[in-house]
N, C-alpha and C positions, 0 to 999 in steps of 0.2 A: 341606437347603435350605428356607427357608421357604415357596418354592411349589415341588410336584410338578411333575413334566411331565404334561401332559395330550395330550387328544385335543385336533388342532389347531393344537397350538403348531408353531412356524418356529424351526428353528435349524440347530445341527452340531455334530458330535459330533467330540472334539478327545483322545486318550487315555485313551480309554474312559467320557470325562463327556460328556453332552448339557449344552449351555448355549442355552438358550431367546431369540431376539429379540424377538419378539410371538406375536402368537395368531388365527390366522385369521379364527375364530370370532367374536372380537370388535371391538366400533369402537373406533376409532380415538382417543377420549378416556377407556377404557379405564385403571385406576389400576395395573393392572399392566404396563401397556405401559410402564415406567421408562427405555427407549431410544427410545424414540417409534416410529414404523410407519413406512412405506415410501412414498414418494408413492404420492398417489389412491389409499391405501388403500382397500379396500372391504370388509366381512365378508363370509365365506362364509357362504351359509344354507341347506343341501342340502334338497332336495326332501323326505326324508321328514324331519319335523321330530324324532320322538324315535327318533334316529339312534345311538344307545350304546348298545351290547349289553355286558354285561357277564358277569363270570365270575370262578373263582377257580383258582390255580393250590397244590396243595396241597404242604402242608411235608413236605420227601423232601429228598433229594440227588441231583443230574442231573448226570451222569456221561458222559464219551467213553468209547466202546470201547473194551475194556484195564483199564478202572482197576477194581480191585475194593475191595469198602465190606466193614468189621467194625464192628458198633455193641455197647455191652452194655445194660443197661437200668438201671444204678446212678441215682442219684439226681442225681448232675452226670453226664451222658449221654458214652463215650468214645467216639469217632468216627476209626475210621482209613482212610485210602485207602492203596493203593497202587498203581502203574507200574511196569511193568519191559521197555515197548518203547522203541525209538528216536524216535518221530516226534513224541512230545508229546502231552500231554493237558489236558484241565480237567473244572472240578467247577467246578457250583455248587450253595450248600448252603442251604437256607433251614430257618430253626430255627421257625417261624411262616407260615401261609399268605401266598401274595400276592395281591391281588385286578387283576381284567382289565379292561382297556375295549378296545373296537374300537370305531370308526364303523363302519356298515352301510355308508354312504356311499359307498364307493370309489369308482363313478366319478365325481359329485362333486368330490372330494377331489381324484380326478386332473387331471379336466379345471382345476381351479383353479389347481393347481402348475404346469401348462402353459402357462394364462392369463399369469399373473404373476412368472413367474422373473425375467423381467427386470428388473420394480423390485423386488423383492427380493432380488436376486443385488447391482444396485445400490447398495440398501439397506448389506446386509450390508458389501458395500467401505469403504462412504464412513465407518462406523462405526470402520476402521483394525485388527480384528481379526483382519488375513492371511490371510482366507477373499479366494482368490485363481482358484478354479475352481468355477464353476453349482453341478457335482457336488455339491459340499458342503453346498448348504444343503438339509434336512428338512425336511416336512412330515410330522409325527407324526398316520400314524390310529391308532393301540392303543399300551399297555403296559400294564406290571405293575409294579406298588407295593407294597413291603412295610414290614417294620419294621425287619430287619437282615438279615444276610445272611455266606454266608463264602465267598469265589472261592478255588479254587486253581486253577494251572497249574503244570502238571509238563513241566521243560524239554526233556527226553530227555536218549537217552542214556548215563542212570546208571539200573545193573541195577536196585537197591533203593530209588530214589525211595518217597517214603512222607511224610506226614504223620498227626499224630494230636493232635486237641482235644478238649476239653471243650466241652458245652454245657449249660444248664441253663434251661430256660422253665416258669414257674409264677407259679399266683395268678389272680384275675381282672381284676387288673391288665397282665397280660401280663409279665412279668419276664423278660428275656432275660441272660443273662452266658456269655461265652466264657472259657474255659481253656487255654491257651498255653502250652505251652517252646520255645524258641526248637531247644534240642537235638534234639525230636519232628520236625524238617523236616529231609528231606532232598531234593536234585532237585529241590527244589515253591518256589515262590512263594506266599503266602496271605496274603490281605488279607480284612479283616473289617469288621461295618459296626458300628453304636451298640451300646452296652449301657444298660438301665437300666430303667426301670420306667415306663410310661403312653406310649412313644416312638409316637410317628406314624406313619403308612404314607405316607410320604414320599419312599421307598428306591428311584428307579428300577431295576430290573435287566435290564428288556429292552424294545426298543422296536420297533415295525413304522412303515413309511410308505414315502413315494414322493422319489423326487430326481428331476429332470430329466437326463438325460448327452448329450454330444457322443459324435455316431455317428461311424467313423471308416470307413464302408461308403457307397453310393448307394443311399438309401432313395428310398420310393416318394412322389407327391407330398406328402400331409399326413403327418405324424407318424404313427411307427410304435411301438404301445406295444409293449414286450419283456415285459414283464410288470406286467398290471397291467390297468387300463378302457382302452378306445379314446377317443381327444379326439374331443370333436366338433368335424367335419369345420369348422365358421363361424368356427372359431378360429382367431384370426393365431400363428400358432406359425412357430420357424425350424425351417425343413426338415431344419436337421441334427441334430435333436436326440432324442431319445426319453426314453419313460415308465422307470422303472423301479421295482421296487417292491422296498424294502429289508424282510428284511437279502435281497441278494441276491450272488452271489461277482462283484465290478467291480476293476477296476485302483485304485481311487479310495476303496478302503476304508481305515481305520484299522488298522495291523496290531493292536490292541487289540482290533478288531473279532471277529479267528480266536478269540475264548477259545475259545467252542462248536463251532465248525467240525469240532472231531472226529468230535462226536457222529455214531459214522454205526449203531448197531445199538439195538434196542427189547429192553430187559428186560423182562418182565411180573411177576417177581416180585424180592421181596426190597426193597430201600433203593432201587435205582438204578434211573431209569427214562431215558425218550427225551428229549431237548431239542431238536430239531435246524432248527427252524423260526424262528428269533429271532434280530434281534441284537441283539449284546449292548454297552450300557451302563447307567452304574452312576452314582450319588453317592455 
């Protein structure tokens, strides 16, 4: 994409893509605001002002429990998984680090989503995009951005699932290229990101933030967050509704969303490590 998803941005996440409305952050005449903002827009401007903590997530292969990794060290690098329970799996493979932002912000962040779901849920409507439930729309605090990237899920199932690619990164230009046979898949699903040389860190592969949800219990007078910062109390919010903070397991997920869900155990050593705190979308 030619703009990244950032810290801030409003959207929803639709088959495993985040597709961006506006951006919290900023006003309202804003040149990336290309859909325009939400009535009586207003920026958010959280208290601490240098509010992005950032970080890097480093180049490995992150793995659901079950799947086991063989790498050799050749010059185009071969890369195999394999599966061999029932329940399904994924990997994601990053051939290049990916870099981190969170806002510190959170509650902030939350209290804001709270504030203004409503002309932004509005927003989103009137736009004719089929975003049809609150639920949907994001507020992005963090992700990770890379250059490329390689997803697989493995269906279940089948004893001997397995895939096996090539990768090959060099130069101080960053040169990325992937190596495929179509024959090498088996069970798996694998989708792949850019190849080439000078590519951007443009790559979302995972994103955190908060959605608004309809409770469907008797909550207590003001909003009850489930996860995430408490609203302050001076805020006209509907009582039926609550904080949430993604990726979190809701009725109102994307099943695109489960890639990671597997992940339930911590390797310490070798290729395969833990993912399990993220959800996942991708460009």
């Amino acid at each position: 994409p030619d703009r990244p998803v950032q810290v801030g941005d409003v959207g929803f996440v639709r088959r495993g893509k985040f597709h961006r409305l506006f951006n919290a952050l900023l006003p309202a005449d804003d040149p990336s605001h290309e859909l325009g903002v939400p009535e009586y827009h207003e920026p958010l401007v959280p208290n601490l002002l240098d509010h992005i903590d950032r970080g890097s997530l480093s180049s490995n292969n992150y793995c659901s429990a079950g799947v086991s990794v063989e790498a050799d060290s050749d010059d185009f690098r071969q890369v195999s998984f394999r599966y061999e329970r029932s329940r399904g799996a994924a990997v994601s493979s990053l051939p290049v680090a990916a870099q981190r932002e969170d806002t510190l912000a959170q509650g902030d962040f939350g209290q804001w989503i709270v504030k203004h779901i409503g002309t932004w849920f509005a927003f989103a409507r009137k736009l004719g995009l089929g975003i049809e439930q609150m639920e949907d729309v994001v507020l992005v605090t963090g992700c990770d951005r890379t250059r490329s990237w390689s997803n697989i899920t493995f269906l279940g199932g089948q004893v001997d699932a397995q895939v096996t690619f090539g990768v090959k990164v060099e130069g101080p230009d960053t040169s990325i290229n992937f190596q495929l046979s179509p024959e090498l898949v088996r069970g798996a699903v694998i989708s792949q990101g850019p190849e080439g040389t000078n590519l951007p860190e443009n790559q979302c592969i995972f994103i955190r933030g908060f959605r608004v949800a309809r409770s469907f219990w008797i909550l207590p007078k003001h909003l009850k967050a489930a996860a995430g910062p408490s609203p302050d109390p001076s805020y006209d919010c509907d009582p039926g509704t609550e904080l949430v903070s993604i990726p979190a397991v809701t009725k109102y997920r994307d099943p695109l969303h489960l890639l990671l869900d597997y992940v339930a155990e911590v390797r310490t050593t070798g290729l395969v490590s833990c993912l399990c705190y993220q959800q996942y979308a991708r460009f």
